[in-house]
Backbone as ProteinMPNN parsed JSONL, in Angstrom:
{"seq_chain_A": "XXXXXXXXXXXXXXXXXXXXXXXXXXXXXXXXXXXXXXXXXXXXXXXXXXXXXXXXXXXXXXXXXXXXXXXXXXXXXXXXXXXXXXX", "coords_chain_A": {"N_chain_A": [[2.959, 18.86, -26.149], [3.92, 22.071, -27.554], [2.58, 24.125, -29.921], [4.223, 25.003, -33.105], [4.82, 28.801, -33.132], [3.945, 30.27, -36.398], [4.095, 33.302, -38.388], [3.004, 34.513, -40.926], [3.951, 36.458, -44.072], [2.806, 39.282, -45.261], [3.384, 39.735, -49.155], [5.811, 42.224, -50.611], [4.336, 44.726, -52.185], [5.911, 46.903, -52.998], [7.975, 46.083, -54.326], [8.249, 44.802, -57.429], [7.89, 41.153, -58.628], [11.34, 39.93, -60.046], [11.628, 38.195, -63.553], [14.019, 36.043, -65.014], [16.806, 37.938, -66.396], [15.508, 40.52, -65.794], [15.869, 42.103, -67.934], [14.258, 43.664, -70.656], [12.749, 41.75, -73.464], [13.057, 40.975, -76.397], [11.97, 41.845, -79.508], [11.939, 38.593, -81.902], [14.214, 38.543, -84.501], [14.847, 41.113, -84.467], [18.174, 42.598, -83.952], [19.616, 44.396, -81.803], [22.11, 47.393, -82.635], [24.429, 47.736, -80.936], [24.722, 45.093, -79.993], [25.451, 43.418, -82.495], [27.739, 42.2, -83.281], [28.311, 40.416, -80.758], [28.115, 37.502, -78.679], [26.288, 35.177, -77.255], [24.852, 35.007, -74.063], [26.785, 32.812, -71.897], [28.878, 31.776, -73.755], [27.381, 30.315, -75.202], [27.148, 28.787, -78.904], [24.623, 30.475, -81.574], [22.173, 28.926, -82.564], [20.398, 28.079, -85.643], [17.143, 27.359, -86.051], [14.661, 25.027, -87.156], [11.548, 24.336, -88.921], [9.359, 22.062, -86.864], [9.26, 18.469, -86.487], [6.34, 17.283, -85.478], [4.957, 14.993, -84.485], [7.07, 13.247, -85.153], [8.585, 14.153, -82.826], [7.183, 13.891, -80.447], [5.83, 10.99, -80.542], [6.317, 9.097, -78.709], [3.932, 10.17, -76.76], [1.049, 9.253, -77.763], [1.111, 6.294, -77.476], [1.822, 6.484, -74.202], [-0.523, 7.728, -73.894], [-3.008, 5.687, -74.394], [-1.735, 3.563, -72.581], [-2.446, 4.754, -70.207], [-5.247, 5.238, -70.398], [-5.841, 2.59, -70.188], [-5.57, 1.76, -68.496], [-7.004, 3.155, -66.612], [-9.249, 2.246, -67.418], [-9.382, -0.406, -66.557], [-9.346, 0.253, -63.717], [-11.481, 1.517, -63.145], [-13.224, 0.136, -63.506], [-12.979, -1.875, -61.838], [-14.01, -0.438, -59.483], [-16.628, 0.02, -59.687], [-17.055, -3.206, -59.934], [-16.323, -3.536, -57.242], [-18.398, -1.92, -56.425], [-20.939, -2.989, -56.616], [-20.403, -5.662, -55.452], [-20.141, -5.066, -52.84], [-22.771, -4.025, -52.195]], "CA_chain_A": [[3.963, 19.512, -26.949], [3.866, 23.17, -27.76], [2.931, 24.788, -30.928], [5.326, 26.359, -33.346], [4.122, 29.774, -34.395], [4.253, 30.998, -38.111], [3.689, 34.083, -38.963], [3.028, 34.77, -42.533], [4.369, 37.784, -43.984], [2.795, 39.512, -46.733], [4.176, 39.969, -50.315], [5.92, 43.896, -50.977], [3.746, 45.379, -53.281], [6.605, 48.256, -54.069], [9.388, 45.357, -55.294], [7.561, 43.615, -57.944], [8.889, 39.882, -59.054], [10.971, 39.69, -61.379], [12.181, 37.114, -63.469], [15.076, 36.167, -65.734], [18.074, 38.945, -65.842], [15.689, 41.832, -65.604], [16.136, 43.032, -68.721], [13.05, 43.135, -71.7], [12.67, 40.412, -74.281], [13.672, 41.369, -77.486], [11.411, 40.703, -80.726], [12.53, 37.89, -82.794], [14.626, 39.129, -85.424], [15.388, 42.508, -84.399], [19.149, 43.1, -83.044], [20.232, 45.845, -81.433], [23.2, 47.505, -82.928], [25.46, 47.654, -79.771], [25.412, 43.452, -79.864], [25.418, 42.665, -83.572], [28.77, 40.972, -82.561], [28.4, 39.907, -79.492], [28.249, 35.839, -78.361], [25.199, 34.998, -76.121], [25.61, 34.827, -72.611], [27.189, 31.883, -71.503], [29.65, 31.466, -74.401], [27.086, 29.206, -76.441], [26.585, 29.796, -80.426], [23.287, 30.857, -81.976], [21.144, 27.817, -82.866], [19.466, 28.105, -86.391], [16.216, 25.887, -86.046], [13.949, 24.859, -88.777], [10.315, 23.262, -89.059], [9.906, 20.376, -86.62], [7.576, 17.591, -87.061], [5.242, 16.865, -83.988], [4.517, 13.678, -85.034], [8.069, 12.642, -84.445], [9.169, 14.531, -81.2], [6.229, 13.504, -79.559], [5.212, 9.943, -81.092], [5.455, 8.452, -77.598], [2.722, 10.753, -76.135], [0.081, 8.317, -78.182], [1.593, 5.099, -76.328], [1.442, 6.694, -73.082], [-2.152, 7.773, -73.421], [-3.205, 4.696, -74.403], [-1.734, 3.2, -71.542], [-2.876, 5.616, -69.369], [-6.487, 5.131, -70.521], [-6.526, 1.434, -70.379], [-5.17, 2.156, -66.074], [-8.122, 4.087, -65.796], [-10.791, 1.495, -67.188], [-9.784, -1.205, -65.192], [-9.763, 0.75, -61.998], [-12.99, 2.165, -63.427], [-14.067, -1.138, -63.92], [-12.456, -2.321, -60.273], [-14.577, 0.422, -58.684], [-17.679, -0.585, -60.404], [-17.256, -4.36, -59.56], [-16.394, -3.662, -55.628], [-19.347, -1.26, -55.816], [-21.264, -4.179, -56.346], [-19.907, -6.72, -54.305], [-20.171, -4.022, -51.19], [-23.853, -3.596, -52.372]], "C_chain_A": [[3.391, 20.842, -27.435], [3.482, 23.105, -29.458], [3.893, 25.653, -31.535], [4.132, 27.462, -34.033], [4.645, 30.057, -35.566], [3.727, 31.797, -38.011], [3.9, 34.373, -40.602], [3.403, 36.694, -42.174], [3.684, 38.218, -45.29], [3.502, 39.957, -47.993], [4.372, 41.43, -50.476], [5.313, 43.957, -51.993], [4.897, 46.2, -54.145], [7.658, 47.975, -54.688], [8.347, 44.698, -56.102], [8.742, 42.648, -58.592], [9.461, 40.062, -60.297], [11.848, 38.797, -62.192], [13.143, 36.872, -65.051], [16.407, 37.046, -65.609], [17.285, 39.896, -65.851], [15.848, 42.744, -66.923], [14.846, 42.825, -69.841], [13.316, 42.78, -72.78], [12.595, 41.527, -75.383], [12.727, 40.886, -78.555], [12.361, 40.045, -81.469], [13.02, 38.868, -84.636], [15.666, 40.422, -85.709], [16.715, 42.319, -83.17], [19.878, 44.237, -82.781], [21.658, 45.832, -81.99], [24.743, 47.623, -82.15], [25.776, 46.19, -79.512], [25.062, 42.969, -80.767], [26.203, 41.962, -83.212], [28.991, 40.383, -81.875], [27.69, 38.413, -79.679], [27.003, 36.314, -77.298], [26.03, 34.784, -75.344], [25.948, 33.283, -72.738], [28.508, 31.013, -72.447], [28.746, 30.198, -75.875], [26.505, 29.682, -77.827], [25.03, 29.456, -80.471], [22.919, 29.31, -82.731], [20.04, 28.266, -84.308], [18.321, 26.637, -85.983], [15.229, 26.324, -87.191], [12.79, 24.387, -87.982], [10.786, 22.021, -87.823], [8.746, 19.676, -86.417], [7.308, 16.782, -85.442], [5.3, 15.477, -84.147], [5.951, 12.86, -84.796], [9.06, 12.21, -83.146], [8.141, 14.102, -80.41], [5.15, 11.936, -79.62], [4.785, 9.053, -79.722], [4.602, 8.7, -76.577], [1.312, 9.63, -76.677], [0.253, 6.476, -77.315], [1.135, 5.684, -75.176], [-0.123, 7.251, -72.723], [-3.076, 6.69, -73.335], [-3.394, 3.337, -73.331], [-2.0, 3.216, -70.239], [-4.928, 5.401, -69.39], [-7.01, 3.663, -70.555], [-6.323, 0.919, -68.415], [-6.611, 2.217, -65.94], [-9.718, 3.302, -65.997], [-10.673, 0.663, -66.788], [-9.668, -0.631, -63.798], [-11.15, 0.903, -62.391], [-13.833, 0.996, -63.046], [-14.163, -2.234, -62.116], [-13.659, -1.836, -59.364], [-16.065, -0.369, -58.595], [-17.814, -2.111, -59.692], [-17.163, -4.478, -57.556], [-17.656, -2.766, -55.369], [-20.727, -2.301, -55.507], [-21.65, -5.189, -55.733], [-20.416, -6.121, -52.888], [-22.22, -3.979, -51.296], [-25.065, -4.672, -52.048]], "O_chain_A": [[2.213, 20.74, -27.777], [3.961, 22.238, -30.189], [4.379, 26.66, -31.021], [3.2, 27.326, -34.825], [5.867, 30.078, -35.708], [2.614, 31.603, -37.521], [4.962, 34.397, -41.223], [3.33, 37.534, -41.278], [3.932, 37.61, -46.331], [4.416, 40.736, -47.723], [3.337, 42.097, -50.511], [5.681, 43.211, -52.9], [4.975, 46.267, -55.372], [8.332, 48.745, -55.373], [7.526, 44.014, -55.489], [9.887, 42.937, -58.939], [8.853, 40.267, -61.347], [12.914, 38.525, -61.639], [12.881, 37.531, -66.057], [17.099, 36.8, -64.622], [18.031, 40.871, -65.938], [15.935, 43.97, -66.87], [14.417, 41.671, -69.859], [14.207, 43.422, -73.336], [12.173, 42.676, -75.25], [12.566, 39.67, -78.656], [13.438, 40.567, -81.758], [12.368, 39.492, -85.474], [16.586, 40.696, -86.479], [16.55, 42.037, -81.983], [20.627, 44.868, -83.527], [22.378, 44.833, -81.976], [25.856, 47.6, -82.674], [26.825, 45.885, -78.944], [24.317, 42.007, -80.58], [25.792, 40.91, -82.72], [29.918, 39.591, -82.043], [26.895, 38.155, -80.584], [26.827, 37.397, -76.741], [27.23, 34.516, -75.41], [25.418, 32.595, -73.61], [29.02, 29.959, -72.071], [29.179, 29.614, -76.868], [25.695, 30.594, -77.992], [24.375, 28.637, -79.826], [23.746, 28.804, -83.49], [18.942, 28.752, -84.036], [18.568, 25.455, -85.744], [15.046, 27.359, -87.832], [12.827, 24.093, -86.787], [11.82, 21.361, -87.722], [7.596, 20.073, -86.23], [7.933, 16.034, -84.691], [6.234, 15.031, -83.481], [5.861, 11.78, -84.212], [9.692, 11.261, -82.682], [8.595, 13.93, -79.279], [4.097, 11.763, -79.005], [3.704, 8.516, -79.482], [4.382, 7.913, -75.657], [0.584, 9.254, -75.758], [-0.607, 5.817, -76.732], [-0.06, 5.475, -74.966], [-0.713, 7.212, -71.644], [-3.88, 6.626, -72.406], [-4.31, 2.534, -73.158], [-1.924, 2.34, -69.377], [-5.647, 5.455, -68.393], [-8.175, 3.374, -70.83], [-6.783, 0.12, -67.598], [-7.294, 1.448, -65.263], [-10.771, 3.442, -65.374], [-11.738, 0.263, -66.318], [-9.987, -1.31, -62.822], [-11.971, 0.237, -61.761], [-14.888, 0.98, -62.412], [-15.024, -2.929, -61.577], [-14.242, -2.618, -58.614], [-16.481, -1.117, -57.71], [-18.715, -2.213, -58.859], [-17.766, -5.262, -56.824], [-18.071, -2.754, -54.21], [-21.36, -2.362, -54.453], [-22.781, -5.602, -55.476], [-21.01, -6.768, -52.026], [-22.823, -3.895, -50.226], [-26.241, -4.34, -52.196]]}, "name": "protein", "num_of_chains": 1, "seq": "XXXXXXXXXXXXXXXXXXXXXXXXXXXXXXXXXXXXXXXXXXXXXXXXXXXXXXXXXXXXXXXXXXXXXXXXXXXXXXXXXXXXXXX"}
């Protein structure tokens, strides 16, 4: 069976990537006076957010490490005992 060829192509240097709409990020706070009134894109309202507590949004990151670290010492421990056995 034949090979397919690929040729790679290299990346244009003189377009650079770019990402989102293209337009530059705005500091927090500061709105331009041409869209004080204006609705975000997509029709959805502005979102006040507050403080948020880690400790709540992320409580089952401590479970899953846990569980994750008790995987890893019986394989550990697996390894260990077939190294062993093989030995």
């Amino acid at each position: 069976m034949a090979k397919k060829k690929t040729t790679r192509r290299s990346p244009q240097t003189s377009t650079p990537r770019m990402y989102g709409d293209g337009k530059p990020s705005q500091a927090a706070g500061t709105v331009p006076a041409s869209s004080a009134g204006a609705r975000p894109a997509g029709g959805a309202a502005a979102v006040a957010r507050g403080p948020v507590d880690l400790a709540k949004e992320y409580g089952y990151v401590t479970g899953d490490l846990k569980r994750l670290g008790i995987t890893a010492a019986v394989l550990f421990g697996g390894l260990i005992a077939l190294w062993v056995i093989i030995r």
